[in-house]
C-alpha positions as CSV (number, residue, x, y, z in Angstrom):
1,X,-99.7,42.5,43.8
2,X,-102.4,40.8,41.8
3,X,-105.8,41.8,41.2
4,X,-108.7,39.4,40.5
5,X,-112.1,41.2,39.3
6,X,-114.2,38.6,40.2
7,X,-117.9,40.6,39.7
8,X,-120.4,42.6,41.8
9,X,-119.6,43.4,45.5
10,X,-122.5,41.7,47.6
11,X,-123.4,44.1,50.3
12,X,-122.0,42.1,53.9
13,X,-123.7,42.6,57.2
14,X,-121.3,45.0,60.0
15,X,-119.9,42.7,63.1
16,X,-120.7,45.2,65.5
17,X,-117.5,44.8,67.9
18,X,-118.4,45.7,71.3
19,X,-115.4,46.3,73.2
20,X,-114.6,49.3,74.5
21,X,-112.0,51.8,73.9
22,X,-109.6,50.9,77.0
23,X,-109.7,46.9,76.4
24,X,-109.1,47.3,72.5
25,X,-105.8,45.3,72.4
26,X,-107.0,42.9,75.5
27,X,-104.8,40.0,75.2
28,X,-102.4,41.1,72.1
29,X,-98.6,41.3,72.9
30,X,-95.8,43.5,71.6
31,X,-94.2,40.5,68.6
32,X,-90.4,40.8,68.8
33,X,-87.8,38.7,66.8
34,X,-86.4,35.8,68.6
35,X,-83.0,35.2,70.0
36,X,-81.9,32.7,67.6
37,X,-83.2,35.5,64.5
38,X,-85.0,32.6,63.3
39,X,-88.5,33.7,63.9
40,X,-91.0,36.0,65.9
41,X,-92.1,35.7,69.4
42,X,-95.0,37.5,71.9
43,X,-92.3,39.9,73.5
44,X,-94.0,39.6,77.1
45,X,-94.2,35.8,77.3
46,X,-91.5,34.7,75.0
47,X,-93.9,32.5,73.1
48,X,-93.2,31.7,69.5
49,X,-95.3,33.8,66.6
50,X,-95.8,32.5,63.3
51,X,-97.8,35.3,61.1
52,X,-100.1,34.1,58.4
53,X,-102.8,36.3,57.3
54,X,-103.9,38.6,54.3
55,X,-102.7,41.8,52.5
56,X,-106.3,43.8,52.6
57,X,-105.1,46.0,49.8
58,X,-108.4,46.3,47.9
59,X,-111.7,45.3,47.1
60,X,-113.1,42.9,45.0
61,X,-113.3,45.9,42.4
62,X,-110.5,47.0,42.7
63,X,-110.9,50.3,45.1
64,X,-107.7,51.2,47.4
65,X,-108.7,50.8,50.9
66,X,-108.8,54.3,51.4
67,X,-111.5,54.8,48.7
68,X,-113.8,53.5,51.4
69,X,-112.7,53.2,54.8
70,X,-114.9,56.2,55.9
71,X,-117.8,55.8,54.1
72,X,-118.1,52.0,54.5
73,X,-116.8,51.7,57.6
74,X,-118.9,48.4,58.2
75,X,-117.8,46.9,55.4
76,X,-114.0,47.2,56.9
77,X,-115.0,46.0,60.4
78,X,-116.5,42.8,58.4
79,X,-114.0,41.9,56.4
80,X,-111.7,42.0,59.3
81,X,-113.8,39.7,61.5
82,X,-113.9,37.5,58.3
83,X,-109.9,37.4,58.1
84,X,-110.3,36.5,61.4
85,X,-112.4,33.9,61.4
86,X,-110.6,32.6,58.5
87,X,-107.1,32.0,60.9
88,X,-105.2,35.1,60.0
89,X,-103.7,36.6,62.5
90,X,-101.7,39.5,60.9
91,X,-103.3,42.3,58.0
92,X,-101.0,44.0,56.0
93,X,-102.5,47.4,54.9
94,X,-101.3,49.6,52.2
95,X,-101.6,52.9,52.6
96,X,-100.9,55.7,49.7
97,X,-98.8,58.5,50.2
98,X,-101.2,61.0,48.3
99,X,-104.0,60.3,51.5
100,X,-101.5,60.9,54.5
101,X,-99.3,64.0,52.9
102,X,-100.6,67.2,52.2
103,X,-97.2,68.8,51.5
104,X,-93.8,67.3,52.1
105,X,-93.8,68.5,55.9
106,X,-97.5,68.6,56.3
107,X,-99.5,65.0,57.7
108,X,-103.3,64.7,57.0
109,X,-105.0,65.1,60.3
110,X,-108.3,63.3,59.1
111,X,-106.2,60.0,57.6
112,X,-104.4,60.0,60.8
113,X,-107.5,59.9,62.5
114,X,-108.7,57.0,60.9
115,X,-105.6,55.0,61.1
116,X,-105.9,55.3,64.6
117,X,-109.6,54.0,64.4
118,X,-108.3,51.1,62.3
119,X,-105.4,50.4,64.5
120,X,-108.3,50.2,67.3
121,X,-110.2,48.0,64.6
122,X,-107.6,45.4,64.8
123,X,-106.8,45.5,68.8
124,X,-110.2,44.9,68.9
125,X,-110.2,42.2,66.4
126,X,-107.1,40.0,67.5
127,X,-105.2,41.2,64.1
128,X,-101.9,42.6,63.8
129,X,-101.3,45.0,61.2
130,X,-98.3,45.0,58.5
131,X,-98.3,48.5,58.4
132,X,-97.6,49.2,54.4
133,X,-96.5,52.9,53.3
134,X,-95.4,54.9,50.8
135,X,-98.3,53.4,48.4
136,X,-98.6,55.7,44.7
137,X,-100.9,52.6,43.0
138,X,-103.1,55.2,41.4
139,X,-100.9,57.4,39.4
140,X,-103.5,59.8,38.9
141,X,-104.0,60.6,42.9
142,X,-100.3,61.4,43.0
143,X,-99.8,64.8,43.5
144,X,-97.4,66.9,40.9
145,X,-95.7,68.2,44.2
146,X,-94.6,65.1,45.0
147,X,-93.5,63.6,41.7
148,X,-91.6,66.9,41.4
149,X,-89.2,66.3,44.3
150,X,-85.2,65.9,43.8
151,X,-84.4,62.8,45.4
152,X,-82.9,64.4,48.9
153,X,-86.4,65.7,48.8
154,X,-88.2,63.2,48.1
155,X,-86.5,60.9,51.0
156,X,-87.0,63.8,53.5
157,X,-91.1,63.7,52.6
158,X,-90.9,59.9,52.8
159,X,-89.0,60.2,55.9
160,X,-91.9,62.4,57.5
161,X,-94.6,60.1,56.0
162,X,-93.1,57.1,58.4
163,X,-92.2,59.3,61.5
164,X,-96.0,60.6,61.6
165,X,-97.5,57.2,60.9
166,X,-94.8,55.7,63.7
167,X,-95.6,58.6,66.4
168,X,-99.1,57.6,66.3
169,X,-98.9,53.6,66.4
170,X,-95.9,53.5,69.0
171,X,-98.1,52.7,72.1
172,X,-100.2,50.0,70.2
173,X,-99.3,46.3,70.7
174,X,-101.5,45.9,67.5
175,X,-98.6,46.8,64.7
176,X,-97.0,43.5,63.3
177,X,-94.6,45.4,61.2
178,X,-93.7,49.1,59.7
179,X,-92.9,47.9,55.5
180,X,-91.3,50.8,54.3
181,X,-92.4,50.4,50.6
182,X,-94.0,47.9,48.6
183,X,-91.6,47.1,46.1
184,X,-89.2,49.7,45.4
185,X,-86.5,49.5,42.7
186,X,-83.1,51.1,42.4
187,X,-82.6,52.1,38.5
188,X,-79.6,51.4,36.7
189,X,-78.5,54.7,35.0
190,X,-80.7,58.1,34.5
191,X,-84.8,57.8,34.2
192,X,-86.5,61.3,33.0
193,X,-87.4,63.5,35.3
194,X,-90.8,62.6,37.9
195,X,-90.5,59.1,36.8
196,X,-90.8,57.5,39.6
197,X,-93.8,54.6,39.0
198,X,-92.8,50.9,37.2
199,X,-95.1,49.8,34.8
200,X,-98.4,49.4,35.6
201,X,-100.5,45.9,36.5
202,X,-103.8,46.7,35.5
203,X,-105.0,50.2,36.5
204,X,-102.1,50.4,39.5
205,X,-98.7,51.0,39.6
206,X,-97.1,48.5,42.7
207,X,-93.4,48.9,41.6
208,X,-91.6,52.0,43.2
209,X,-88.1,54.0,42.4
210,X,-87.0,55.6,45.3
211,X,-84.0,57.3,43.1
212,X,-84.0,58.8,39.3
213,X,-80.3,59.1,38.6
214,X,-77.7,56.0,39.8
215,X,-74.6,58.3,38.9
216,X,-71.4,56.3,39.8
217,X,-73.3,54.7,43.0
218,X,-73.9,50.9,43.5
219,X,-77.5,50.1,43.8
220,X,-77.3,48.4,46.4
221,X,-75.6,51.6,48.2
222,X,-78.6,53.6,47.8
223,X,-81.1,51.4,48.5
224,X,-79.3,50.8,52.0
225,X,-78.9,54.4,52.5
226,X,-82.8,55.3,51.7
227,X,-83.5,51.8,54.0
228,X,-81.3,53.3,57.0
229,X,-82.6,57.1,56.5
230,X,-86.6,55.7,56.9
231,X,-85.4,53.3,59.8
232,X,-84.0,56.5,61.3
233,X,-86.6,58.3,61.5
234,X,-88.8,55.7,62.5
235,X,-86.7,55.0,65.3
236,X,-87.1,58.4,66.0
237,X,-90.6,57.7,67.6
238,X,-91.0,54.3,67.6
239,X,-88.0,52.1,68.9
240,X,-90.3,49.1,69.4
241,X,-91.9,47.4,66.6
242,X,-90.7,46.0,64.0
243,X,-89.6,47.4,60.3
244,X,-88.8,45.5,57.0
245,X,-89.8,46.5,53.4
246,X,-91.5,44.6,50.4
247,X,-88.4,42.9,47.9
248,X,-89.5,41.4,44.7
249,X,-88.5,38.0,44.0
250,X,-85.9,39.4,41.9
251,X,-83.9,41.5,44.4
252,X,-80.8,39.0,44.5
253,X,-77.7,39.8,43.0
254,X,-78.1,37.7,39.7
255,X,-77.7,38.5,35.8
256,X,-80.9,40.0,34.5
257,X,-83.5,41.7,36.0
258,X,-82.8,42.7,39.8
259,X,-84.3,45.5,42.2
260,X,-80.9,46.7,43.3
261,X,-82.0,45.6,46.9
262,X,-80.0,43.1,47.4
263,X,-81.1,41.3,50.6
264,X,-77.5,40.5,52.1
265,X,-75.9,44.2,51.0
266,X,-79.3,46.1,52.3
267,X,-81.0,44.6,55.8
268,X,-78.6,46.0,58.4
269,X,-81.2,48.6,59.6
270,X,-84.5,46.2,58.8
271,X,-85.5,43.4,61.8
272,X,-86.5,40.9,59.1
273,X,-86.9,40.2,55.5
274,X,-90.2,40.5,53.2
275,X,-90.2,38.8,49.5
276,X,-93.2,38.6,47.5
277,X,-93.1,35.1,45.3
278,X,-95.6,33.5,43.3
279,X,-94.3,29.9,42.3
280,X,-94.9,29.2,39.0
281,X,-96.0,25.5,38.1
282,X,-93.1,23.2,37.4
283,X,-90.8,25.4,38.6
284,X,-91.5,25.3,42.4
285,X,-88.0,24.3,43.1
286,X,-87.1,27.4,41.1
287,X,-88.9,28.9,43.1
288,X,-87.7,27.6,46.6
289,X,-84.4,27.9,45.7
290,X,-84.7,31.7,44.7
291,X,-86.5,32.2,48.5
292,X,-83.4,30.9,49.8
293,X,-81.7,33.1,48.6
294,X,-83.7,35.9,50.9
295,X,-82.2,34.2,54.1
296,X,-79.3,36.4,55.1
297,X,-79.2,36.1,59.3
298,X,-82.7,37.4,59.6
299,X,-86.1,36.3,60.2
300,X,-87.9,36.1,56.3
301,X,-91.5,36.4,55.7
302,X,-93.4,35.3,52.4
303,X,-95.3,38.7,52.5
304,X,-97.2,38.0,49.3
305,X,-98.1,34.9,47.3
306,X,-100.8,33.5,45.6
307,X,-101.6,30.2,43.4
308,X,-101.5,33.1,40.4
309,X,-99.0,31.1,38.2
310,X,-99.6,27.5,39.8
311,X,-102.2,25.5,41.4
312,X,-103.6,26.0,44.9
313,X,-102.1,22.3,45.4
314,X,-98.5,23.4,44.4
315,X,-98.4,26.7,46.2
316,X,-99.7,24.4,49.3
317,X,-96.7,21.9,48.2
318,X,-94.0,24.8,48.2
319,X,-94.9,26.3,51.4
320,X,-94.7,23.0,52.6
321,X,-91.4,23.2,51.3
322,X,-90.2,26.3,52.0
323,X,-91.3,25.5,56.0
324,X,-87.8,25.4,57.2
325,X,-86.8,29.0,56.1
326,X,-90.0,31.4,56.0
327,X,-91.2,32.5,59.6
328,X,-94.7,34.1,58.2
329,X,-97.1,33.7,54.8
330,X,-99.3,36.9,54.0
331,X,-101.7,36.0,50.9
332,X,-104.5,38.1,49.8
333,X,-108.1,39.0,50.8
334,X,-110.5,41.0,48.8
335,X,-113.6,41.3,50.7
336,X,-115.4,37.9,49.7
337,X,-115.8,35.2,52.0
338,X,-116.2,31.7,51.6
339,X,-119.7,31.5,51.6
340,X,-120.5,34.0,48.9
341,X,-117.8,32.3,46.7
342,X,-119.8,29.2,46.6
343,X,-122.4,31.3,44.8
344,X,-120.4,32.7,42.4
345,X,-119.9,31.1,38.8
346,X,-116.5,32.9,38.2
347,X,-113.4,31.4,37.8
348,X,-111.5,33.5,39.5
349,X,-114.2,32.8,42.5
350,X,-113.3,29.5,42.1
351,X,-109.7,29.5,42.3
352,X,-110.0,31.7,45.2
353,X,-112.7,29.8,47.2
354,X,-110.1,26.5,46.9
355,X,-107.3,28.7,48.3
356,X,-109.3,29.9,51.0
357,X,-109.6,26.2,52.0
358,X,-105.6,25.6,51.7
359,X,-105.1,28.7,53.7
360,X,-107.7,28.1,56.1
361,X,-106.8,24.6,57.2
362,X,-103.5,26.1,57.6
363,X,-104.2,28.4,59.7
364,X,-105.7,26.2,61.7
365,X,-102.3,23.9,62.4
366,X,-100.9,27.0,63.2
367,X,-103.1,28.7,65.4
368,X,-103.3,24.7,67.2
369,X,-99.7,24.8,67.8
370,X,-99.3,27.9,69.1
371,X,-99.4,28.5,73.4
């Protein structure tokens, strides 16, 4: 995850979508992953489905989606006509565990409720949604119930986030994706007790451990077995749509620094793949050969990446790259479009408008290609 503070929020005027409630997903079809496991297709007419869009995460301030969705409800129903008018055609949304869970059995009626208006949102809209859970960004919204679960514990109130959030999406052909976590981490040996978060990046915490004490299990073991207990219980509801979870780059099973989720010992239970990678300059074949490592049998998705450590040019050149293995590109989106960028005197504006551009012509071959 990256954040660029990039100055003052301009007020945006509301696309007021008029559709109503019954025609919400007209024209959207359930995506499914191909025969071949090379890729995605539109499950009712067998058509091929690239997705490229944005992870909506937060705004140009920084604010958690969920800071604002009722409030600024316009502002939310704006940006996604802008994503949309930009080419994407998929939104991955984060949403935080602290929002959805009142107790480790217990949903949150009025979150649920607006899920289901933003899941209308994006039938309405054309965008599918990467549906992101399990989100504890802001360490101080996380509750000391949750942080004080054992790990059986913990999985079982994880387990219920995803079987509530999965009851109420089933019936929509507007979910992309269930991502079980964004970024979670198997430790090697014992961490204190309710130390759960990775360090921070700026003011939010986007690495996860899903287990405090290793003991004498392999990593690897216990991420599969927390992967195929959430798939479970997904399935429970929802046997339909599609599930993966959000690896760092650093997942495979090198010396050095690795998540413990090692793609080829950990996807049995997932439909397809999700790394987050941001090439760095001079090192894009680093890079691509690191992404390759992510292709195990199943479909993989670039789910984040951004020219953060290269140049909108060289991120363009490694995709370009990196076209024969990745079905799907999810970059970022903050609130600003194009237009408002072009006023701004920041450098992060900058860099963002020009990407915008890359991404936008893009989308564009894409969205010409497809049936």
């Amino acid at each position: 995850m990256i954040n660029l503070n990039a100055g003052p929020l301009t007020l945006i005027l509301a696309l007021h979508l008029a559709s109503a409630p019954g025609e919400m997903n007209s024209g959207m079809d359930e995506i499914a992953v191909s025969a071949d496991h090379k890729g995605f297709i539109r499950r009712a007419t067998g058509n091929p489905f690239v997705p490229f869009g944005f992870n909506y995460d937060h705004d140009d301030v920084g604010r958690l989606l969920e800071d604002y969705w009722e409030k600024e409800w316009d502002r939310v129903e704006a940006d996604f006509a802008e994503m949309r008018q930009l080419g994407a055609n998929v939104v991955r949304i984060h949403l935080q565990t602290c929002k959805f869970l009142d107790a480790p059995d217990k949903a949150n009626p009025k979150a649920l409720a607006q899920l289901d208006r933003l899941v209308q949102l994006a039938g309405k809209t054309g965008l599918y949604l990467n549906l992101t859970g399990l989100g504890c960004y802001h360490k101080r919204d996380v509750p000391a119930w949750y942080d004080g679960l054992a790990e059986s514990e913990r999985w079982a109130a994880q387990a219920f986030f995803w079987q509530s959030i999965a009851k109420r999406c089933a019936g929509s052909p507007a979910i992309f994706c269930y991502d079980l976590m964004n970024e979670p981490v198997v430790p090697g040996g014992r961490r204190k007790e309710g130390d759960w978060l990775g360090p921070p990046f700026g003011d939010k915490h986007f690495v996860q451990l899903i287990s405090l004490d290793q003991g004498n299990r392999p990593r690897p073991d216990i991420a599969k077995a927390w992967i195929d207990l959430l798939c479970g219980a997904i399935r429970q509801v929802d046997r339909r749509h599609l599930i993966t979870v959000g690896m760092v780059d650093w997942s495979l099973d090198r010396k050095g620094l690795t998540s413990g989720f090692v793609p080829g010992k950990v996807v049995d239970s997932l439909d397809f793949v999700s790394v987050h990678l941001y090439p760095q300059t001079g090192k894009l074949d680093v890079a691509l050969e690191t992404f390759r490592g992510f292709s195990v049998g199943k479909p993989v998705v670039v789910e984040e990446t951004f020219p953060l450590q290269c140049t909108a040019k060289e991120l363009e050149t490694f995709m370009d790259k990196a076209g024969t293995v990745s079905c799907g590109w999810i970059s970022f989106y903050w609130g600003k479009p194009p237009n408002e960028l072009r006023r701004s005197k920041t450098i992060g504006d900058a860099m963002l408008l020009e990407w915008l551009g890359v991404f936008e012509k893009r989308a564009r071959r894409i969205n010409s290609q497809a049936p």
